[in-house]
Every structure is written in structure tokens, then in C-alpha cells.
N, CA, C and O atoms as CSV, one atom per row, in Angstrom:
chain,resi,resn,atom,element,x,y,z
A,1,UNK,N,N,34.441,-18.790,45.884
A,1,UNK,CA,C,35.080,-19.784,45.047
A,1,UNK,C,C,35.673,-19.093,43.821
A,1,UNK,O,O,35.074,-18.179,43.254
A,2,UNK,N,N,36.809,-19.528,43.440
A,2,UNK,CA,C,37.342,-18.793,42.509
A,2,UNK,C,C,37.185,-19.647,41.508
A,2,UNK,O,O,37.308,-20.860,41.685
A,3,UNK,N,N,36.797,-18.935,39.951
A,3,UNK,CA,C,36.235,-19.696,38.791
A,3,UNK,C,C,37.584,-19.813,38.211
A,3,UNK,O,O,38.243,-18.779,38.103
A,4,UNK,N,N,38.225,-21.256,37.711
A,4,UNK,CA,C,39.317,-21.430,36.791
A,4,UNK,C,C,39.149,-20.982,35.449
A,4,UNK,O,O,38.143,-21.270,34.801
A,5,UNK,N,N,40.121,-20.264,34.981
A,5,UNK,CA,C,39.922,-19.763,33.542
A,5,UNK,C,C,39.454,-20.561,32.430
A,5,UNK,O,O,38.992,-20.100,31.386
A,6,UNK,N,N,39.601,-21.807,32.717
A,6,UNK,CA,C,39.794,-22.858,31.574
A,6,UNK,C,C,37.801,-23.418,32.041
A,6,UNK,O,O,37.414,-24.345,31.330
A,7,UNK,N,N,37.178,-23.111,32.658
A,7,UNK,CA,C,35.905,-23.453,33.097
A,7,UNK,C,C,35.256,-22.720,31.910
A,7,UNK,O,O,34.655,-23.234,30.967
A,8,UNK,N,N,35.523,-21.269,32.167
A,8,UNK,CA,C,34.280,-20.070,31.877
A,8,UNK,C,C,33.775,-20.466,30.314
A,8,UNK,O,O,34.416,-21.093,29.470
A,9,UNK,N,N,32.311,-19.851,30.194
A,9,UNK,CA,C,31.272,-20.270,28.918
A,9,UNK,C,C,32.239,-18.933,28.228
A,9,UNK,O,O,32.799,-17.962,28.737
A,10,UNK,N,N,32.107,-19.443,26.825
A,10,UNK,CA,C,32.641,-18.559,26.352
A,10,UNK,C,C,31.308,-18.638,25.193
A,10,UNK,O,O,30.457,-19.516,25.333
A,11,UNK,N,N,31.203,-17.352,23.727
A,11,UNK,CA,C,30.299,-17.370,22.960
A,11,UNK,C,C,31.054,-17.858,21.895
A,11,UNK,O,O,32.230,-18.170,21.711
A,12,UNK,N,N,29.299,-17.807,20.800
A,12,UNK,CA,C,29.772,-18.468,19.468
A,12,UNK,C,C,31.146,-17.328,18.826
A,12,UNK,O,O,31.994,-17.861,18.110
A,13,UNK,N,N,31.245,-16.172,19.058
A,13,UNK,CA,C,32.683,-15.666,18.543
A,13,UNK,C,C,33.344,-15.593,19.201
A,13,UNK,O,O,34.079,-14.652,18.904
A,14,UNK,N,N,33.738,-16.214,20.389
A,14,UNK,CA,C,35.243,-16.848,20.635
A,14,UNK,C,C,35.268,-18.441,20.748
A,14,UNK,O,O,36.222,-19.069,21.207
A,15,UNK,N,N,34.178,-18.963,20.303
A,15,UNK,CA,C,34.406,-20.005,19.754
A,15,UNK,C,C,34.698,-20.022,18.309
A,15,UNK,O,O,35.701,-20.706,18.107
A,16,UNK,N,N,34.340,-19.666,17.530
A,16,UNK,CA,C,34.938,-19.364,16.215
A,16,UNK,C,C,36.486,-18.731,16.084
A,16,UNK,O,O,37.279,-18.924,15.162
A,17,UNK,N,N,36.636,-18.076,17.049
A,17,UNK,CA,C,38.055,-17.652,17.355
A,17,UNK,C,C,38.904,-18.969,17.393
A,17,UNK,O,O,39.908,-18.985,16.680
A,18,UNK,N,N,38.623,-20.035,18.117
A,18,UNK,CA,C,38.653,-21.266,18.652
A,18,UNK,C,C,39.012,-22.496,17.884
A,18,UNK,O,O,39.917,-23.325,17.973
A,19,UNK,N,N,37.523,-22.243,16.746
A,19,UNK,CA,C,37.246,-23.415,15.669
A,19,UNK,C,C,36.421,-22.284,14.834
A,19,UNK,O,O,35.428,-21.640,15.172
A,20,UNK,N,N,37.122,-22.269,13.713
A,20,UNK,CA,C,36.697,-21.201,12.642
A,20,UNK,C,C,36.061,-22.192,11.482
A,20,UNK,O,O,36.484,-22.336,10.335
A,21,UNK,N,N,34.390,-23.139,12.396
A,21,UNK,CA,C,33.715,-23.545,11.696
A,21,UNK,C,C,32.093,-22.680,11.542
A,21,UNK,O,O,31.731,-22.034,12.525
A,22,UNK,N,N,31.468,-22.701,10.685
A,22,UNK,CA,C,29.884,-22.304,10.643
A,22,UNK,C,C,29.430,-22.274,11.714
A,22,UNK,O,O,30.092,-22.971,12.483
A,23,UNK,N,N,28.401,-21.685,12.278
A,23,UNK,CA,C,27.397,-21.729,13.042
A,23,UNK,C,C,26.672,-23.686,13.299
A,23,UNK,O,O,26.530,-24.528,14.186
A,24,UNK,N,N,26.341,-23.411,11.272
A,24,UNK,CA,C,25.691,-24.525,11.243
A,24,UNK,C,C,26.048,-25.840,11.378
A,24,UNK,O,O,25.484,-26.827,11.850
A,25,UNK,N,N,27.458,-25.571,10.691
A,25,UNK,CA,C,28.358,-26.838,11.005
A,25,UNK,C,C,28.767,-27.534,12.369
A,25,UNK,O,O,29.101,-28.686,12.645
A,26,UNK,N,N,28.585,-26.213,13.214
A,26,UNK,CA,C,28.849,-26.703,14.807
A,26,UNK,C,C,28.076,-27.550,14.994
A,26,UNK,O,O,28.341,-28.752,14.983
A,27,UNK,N,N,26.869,-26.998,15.219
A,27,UNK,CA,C,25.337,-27.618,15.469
A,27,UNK,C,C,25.295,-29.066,14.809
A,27,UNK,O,O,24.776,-29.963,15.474
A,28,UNK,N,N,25.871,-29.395,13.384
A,28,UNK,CA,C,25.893,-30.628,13.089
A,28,UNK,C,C,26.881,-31.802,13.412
A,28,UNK,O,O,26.941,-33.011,13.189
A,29,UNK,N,N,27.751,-30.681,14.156
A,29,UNK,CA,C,28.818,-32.185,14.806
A,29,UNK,C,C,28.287,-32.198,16.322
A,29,UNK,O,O,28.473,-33.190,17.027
A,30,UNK,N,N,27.803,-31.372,16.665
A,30,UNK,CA,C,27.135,-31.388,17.750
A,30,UNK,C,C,25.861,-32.794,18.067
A,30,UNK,O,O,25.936,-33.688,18.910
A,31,UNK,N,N,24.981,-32.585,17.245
A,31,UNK,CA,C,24.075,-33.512,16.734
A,31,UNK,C,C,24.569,-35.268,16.807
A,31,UNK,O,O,24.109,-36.365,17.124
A,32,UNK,N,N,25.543,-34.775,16.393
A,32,UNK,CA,C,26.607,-36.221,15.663
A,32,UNK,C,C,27.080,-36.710,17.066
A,32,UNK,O,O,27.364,-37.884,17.303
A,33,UNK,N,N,27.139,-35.659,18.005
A,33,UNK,CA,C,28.055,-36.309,19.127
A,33,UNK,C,C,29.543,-36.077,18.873
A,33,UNK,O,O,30.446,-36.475,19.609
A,34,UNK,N,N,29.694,-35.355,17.691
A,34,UNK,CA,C,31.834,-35.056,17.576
A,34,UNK,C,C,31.994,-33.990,18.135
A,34,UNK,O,O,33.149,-33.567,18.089
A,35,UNK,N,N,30.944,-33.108,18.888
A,35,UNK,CA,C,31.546,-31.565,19.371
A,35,UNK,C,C,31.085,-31.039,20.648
A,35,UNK,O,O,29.864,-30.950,20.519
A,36,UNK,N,N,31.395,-30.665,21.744
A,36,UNK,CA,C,30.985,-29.633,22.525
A,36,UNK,C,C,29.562,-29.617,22.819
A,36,UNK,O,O,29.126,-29.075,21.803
A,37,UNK,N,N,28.404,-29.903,23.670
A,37,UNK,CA,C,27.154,-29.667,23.418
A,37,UNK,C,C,27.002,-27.986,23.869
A,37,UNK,O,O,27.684,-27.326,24.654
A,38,UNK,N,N,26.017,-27.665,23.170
A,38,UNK,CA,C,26.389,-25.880,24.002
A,38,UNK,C,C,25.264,-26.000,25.076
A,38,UNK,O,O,24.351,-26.827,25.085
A,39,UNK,N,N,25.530,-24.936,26.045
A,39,UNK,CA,C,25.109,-24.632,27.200
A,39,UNK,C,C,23.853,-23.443,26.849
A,39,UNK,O,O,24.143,-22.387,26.286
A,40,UNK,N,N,22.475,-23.770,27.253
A,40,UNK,CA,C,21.921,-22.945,26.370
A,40,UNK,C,C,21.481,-21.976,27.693
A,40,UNK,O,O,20.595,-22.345,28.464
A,41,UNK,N,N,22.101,-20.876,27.839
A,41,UNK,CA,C,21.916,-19.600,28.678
A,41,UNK,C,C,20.969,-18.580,29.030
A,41,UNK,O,O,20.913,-17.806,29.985
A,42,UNK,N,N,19.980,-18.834,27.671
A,42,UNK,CA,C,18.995,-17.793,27.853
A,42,UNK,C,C,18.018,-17.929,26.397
A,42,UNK,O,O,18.210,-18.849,25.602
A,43,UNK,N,N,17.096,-17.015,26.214
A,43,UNK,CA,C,16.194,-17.950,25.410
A,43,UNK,C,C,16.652,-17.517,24.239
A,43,UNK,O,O,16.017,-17.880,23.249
A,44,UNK,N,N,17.843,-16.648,24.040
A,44,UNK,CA,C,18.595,-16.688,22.833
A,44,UNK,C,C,20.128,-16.476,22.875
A,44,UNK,O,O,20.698,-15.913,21.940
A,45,UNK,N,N,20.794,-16.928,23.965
A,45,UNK,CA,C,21.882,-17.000,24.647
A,45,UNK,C,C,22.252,-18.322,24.503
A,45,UNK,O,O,21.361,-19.127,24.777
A,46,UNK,N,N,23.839,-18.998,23.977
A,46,UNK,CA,C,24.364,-20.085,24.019
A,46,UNK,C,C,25.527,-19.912,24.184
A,46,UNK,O,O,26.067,-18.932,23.672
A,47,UNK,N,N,26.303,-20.899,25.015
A,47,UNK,CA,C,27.103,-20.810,25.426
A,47,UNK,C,C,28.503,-22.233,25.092
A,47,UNK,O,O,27.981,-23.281,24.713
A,48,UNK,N,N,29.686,-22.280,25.179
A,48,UNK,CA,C,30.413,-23.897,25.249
A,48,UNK,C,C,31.081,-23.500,26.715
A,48,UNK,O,O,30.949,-22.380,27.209
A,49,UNK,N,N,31.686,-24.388,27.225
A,49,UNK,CA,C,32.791,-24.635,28.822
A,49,UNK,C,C,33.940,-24.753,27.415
A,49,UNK,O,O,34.047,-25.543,26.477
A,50,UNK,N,N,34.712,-23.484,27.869
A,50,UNK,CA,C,36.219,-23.496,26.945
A,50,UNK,C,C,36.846,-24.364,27.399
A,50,UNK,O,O,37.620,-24.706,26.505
A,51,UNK,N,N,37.055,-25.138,28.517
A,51,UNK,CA,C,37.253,-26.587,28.779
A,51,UNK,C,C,37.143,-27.692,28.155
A,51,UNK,O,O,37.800,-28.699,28.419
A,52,UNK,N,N,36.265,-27.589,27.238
A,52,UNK,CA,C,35.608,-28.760,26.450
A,52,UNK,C,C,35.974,-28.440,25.142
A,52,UNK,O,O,36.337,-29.245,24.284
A,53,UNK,N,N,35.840,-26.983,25.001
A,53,UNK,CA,C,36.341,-27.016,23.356
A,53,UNK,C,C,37.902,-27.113,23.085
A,53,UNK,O,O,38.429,-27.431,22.019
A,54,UNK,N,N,38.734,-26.662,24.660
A,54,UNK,CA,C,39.873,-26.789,24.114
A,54,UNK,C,C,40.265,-28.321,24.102
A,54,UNK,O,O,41.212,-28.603,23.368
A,55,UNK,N,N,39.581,-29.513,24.924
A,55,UNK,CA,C,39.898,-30.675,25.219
A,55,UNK,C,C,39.537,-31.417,23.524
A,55,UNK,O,O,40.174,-32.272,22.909
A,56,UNK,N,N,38.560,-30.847,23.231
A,56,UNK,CA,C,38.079,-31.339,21.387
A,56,UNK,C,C,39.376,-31.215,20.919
A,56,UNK,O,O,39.930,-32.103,20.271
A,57,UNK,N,N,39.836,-30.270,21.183
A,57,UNK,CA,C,41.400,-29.383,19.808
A,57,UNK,C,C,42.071,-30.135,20.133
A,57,UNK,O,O,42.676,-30.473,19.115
A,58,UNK,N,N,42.548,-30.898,21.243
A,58,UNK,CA,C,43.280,-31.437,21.639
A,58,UNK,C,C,43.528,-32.819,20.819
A,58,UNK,O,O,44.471,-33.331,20.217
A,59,UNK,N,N,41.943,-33.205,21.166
A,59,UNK,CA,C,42.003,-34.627,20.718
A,59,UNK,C,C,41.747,-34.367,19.517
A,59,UNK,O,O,41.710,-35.465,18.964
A,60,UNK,N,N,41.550,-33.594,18.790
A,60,UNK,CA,C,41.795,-33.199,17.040
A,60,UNK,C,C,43.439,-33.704,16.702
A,60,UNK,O,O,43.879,-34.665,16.070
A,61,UNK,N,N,44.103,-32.577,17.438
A,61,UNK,CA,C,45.987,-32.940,17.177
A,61,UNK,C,C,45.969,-34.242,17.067
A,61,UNK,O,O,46.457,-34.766,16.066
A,62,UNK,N,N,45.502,-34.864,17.901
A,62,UNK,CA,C,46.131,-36.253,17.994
A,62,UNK,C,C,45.602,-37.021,17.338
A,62,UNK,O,O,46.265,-38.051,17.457
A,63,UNK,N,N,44.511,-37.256,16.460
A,63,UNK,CA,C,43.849,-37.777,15.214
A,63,UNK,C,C,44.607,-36.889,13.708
A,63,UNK,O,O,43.745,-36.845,12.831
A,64,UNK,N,N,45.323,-36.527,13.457
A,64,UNK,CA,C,45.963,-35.785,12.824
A,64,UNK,C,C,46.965,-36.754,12.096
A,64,UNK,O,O,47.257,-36.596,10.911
A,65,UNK,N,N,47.509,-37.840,12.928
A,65,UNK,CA,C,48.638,-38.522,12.033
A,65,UNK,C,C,47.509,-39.911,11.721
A,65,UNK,O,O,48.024,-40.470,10.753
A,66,UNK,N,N,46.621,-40.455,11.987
A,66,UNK,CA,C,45.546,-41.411,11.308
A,66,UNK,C,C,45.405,-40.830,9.877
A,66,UNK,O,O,45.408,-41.754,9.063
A,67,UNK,N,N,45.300,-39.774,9.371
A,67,UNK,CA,C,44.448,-39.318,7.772
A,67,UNK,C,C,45.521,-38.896,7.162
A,67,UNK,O,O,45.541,-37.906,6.431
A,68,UNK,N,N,47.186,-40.135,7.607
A,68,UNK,CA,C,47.981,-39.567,6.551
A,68,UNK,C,C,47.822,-40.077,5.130
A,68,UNK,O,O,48.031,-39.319,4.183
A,69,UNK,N,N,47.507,-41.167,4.979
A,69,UNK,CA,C,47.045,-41.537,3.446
A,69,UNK,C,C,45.201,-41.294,3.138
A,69,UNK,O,O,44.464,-42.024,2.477
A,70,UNK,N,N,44.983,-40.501,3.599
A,70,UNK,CA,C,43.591,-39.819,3.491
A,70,UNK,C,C,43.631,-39.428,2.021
A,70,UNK,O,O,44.794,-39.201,1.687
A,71,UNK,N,N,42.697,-39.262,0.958
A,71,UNK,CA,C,42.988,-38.449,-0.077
A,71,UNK,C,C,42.477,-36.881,0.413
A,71,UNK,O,O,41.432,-36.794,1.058
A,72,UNK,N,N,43.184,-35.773,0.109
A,72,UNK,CA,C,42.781,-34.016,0.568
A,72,UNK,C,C,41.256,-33.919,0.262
A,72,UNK,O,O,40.794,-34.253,-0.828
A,73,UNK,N,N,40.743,-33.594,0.962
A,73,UNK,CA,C,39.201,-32.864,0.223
A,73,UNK,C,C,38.901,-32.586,-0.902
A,73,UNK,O,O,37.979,-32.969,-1.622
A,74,UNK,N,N,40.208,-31.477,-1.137
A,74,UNK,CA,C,40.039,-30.531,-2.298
A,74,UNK,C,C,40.249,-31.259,-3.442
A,74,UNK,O,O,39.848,-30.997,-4.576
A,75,UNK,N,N,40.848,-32.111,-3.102
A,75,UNK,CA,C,41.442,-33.040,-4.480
A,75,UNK,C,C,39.458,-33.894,-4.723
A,75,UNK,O,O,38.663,-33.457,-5.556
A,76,UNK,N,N,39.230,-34.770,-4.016
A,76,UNK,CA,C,38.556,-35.377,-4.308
A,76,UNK,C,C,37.143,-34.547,-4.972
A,76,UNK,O,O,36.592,-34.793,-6.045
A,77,UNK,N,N,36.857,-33.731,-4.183
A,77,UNK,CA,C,35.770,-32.557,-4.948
A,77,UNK,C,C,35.929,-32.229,-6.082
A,77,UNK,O,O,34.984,-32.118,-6.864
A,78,UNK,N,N,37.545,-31.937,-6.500
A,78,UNK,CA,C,37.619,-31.353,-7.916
A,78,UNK,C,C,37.401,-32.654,-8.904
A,78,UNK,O,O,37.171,-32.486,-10.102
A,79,UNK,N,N,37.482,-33.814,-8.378
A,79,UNK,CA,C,37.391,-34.832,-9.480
A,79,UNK,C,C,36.094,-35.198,-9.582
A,79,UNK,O,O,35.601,-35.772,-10.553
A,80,UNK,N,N,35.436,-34.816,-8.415
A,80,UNK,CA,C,33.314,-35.169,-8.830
A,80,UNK,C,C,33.582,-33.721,-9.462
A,80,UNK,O,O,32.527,-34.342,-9.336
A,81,UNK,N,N,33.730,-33.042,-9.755
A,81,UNK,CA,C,33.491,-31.781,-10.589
A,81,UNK,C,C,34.171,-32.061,-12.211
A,81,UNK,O,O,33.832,-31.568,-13.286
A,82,UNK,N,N,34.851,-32.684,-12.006
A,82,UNK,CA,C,35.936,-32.735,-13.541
A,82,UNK,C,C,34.543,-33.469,-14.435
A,82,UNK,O,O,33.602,-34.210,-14.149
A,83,UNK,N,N,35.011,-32.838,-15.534
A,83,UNK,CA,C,33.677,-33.166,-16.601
A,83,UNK,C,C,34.127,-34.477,-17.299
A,83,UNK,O,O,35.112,-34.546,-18.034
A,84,UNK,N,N,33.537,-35.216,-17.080
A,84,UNK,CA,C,33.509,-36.969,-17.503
A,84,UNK,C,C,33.699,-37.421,-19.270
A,84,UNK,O,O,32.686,-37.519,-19.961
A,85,UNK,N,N,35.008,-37.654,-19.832
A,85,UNK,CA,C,35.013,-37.482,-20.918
A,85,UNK,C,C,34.258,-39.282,-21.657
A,85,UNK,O,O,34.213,-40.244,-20.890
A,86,UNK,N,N,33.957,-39.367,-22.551
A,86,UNK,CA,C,33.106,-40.295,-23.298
A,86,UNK,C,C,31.831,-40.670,-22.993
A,86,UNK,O,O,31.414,-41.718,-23.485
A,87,UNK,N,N,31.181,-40.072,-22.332
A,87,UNK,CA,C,29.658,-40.341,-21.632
A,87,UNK,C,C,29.011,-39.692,-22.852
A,87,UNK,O,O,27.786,-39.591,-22.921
């Protein structure tokens, strides 16, 4: 049987190649149910089906035009950081 390219387990660094998120952060969308469950290979071996992570990216693009009036991250962080004048 011939294995389709788009099947094979790939690791956490070509998944980061992939999705250039944390380790930990994976694991927590994972948890959540928003990501990929990994394939656990060995008793310190993990694995994703690049099938699945590229099908995530996919459906990422296409949630992409929903968060056009989103406020940016960066914006909103810097304003819980801005120092609160008259307190």
C-alpha cells in the first residue's frame, strides 16, 4: 500500500514549521478541542496526521474575514498596560 504524503505523522518541529505556536499552547487548543489531537507514538514520542494540521490552516484562512472589526491584540494589551490616569 502506498502511504499518501498528506497522511504521514509528522513531529512537533515540522509542526511548528506548520504553526509557529508553543509547545504549550498546542496542548491547550488541543485540550479545548480547536487543534489536531496528537498521536502519541512512544512513551516520549508524539506525533500530528499532516492531514489534519493542514485541514486546521485551512479552516483558519477561512475564519480570517469574521475578526474584521476584531480589536488587534496588541492594541488591546497595551491599553490594560497604559497607566490609569486619576486613580
Amino acid at each position: 500500500m502506498v502511504e499518501h504524503p498528506s497522511d504521514r505523522i509528522i513531529d512537533r518541529h515540522e509542526r511548528r514549521q506548520l504553526v509557529p505556536y508553543s509547545d504549550n499552547h498546542i496542548l491547550r487548543l488541543e485540550r479545548a478541542g480547536s487543534f489536531p489531537k496528537r498521536l502519541k507514538l512512544g512513551a516520549n514520542r508524539v506525533g500530528w496526521l499532516l492531514s489534519e494540521v493542514r485541514d486546521w490552516i485551512e479552516r483558519r484562512k477561512g475564519e480570517r474575514g469574521q475578526f474584521a472589526g476584531a480589536q488587534p491584540a496588541e492594541l488591546r494589551y497595551a491599553r490594560r498596560q497604559a497607566p490609569r490616569l486619576g486613580r
